[in-house]
C-alpha positions in Angstrom: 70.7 153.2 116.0 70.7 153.4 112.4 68.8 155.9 110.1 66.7 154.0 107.3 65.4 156.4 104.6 61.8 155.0 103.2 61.5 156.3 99.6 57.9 154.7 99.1 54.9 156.3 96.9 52.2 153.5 98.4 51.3 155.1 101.7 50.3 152.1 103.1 53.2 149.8 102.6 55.6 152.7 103.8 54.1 152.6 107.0 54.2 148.6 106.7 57.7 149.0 106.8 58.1 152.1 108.5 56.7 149.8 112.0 58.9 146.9 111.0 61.6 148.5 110.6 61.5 151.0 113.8 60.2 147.5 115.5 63.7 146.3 114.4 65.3 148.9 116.3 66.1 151.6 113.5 64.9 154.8 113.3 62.8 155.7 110.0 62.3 158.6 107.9 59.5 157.9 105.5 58.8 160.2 102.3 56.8 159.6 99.1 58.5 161.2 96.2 61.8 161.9 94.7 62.0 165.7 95.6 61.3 164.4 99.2 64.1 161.8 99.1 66.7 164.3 98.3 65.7 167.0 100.3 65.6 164.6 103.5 69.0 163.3 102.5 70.6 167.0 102.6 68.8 167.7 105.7 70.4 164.2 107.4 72.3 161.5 105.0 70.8 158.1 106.2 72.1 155.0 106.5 70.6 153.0 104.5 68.0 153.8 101.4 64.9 151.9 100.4 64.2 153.5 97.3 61.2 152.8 94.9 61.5 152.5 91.3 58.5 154.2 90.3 57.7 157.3 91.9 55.1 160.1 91.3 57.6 162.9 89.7 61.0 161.4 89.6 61.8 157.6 88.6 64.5 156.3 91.1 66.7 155.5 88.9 67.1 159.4 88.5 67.3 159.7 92.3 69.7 156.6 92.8 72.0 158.4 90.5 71.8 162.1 92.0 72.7 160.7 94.9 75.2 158.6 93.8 77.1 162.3 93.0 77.8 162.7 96.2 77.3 160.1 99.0 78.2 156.6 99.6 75.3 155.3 101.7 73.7 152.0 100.9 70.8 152.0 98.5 68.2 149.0 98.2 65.8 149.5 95.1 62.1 148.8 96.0 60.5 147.5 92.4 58.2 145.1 91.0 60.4 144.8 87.7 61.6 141.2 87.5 63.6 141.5 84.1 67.2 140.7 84.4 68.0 143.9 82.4 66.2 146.5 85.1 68.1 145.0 87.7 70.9 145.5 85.9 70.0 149.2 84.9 69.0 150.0 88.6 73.1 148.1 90.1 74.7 150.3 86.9 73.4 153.5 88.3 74.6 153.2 91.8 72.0 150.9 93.9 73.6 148.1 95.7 70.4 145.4 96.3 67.3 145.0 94.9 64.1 144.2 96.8 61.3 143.0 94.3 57.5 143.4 95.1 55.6 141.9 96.9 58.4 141.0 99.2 58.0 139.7 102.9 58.8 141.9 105.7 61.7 138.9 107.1 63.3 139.6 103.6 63.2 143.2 103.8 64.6 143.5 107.1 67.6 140.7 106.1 68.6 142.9 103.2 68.8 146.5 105.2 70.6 144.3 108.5 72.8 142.9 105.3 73.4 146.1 103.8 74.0 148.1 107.6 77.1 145.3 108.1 79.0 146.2 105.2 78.8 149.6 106.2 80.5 148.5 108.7 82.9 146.1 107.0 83.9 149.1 105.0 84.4 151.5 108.0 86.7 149.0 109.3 88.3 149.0 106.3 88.9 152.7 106.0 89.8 152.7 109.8 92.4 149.5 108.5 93.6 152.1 105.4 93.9 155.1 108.3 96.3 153.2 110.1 98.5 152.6 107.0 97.9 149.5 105.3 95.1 148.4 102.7 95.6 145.1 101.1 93.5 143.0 98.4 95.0 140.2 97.1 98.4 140.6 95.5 98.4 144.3 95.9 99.2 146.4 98.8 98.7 150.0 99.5 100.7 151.2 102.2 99.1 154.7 103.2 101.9 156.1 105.5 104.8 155.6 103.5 102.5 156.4 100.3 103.8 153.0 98.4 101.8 150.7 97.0 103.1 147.3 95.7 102.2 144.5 93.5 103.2 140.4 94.1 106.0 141.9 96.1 107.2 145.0 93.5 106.9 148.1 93.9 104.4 150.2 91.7 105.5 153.3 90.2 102.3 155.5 90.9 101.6 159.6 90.8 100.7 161.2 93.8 97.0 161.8 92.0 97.3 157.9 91.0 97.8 157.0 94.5 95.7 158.9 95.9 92.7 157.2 93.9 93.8 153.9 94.0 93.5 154.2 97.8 90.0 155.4 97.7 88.6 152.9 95.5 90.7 149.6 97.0 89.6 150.7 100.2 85.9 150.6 99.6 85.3 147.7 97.1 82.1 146.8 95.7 81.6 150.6 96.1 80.6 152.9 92.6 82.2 156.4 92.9 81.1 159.4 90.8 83.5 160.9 88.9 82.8 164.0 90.4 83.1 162.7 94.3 86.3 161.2 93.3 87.1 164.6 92.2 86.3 166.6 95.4 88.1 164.1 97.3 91.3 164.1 95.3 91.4 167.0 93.1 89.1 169.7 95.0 85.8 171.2 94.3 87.1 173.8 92.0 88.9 171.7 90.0 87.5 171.7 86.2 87.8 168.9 83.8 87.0 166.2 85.8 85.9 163.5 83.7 89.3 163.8 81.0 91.4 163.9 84.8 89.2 160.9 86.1 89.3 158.5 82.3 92.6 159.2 82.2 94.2 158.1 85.7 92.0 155.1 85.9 93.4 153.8 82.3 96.6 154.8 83.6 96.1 152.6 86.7 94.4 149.5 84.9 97.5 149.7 83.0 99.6 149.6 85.5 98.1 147.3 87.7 97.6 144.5 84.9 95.1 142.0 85.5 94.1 143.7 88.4 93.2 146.2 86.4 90.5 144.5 85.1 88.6 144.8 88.4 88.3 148.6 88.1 84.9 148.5 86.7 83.0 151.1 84.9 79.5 151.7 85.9 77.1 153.5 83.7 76.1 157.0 84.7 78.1 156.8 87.8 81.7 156.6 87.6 84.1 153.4 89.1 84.1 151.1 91.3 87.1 148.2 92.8 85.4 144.8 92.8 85.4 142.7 95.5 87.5 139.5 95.4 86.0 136.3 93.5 
């Protein structure tokens, strides 16, 4: 059973889709501000966050982005902004889908289901990297002899290069904070991140060439690997 986190200020409509949703077979955890969402987050990450733009003390871009720091969960902005550039803003700080009021409940439940089977797409993937080999497209990362290739060559990569080209080819489509990529690679204590981070990743797009090109920047995150077009 999958946990759905409801991050709705309009008491009514979260229960709407609290029922549908645990009628759907998830369990729900419905709060009605930002403070709420991240507070019900550290007590239990979720699996999956409908979050609301406009909220009562925090906006949620701000809480899209907090969370972004340090978890990897899907997040589904809940707005009734229809301008290209707010969904733009809302994908640049970290949310993955957009659900734009009023919505019907068919669609909402299609984009969480949607949503819940690339999570796990991408645990199969990390299960696929565990057992030594990630692969998109020309390039190949083997994990247990730590030797990645590229149309066939191999690529002459740092241990900290490596190490960071695994997490984000294993997880595309995915924005990383700078600082999660840290803790995962460097360690918590490590200081400097975002000089360590900037550098490595030109270092990579450099190395991997036009490949490189699909190591994306996203605004007040950090990176992400597209998928394949």
């Amino acid at each position: 059973m999958s946990l759905v986190l409801v991050v709705e200020d309009e008491v009514d409509l979260s229960h709407i889709m609290r029922d549908r949703l645990i009628a759907d077979g998830h369990e729900v955890v419905v709060v009605h501000d930002g403070a709420a969402a991240m507070a019900a987050v550290a007590k239990r990450v979720p699996d999956c966050v409908l979050l609301d733009w406009l909220l009562p003390d925090v906006d949620g871009l701000t809480v899209c982005r907090r969370l972004r720091e340090s978890h990897l969960m899907p997040i589904i902005m809940v707005t009734a902004r229809t301008e290209e550039v707010d969904r733009v803003l809302g994908l640049e700080v970290g949310a993955d889908d957009y659900l734009v009021k009023p919505f019907g409940l068919r669609e909402l439940l299609a984009r969480v289901r949607a949503m819940l089977r690339r999570v796990d797409l991408e645990g199969v993937r990390r299960a696929t990297a565990a057992n030594g080999r990630v692969q998109s497209g020309t390039l190949t990362i083997d994990t247990n002899s730590r030797i990645a290739t590229l149309d066939g060559a191999p690529m002459h990569l740092t241990r900290k290069e490596f190490e960071l080209l695994t997490v984000l080819v294993s997880n595309p489509g995915r924005a990383f904070s700078r600082e999660f990529l840290v803790e995962q690679i460097w360690g918590s204590d490590f200081e400097g991140y975002e000089r360590a981070i900037d550098t490595h990743i030109t270092r990579l797009r450099r190395k991997l060439g036009a490949i490189g090109e699909r190591i994306v920047t996203v605004w007040g995150v950090g990176y992400r690997f597209s998928a394949d077009t």
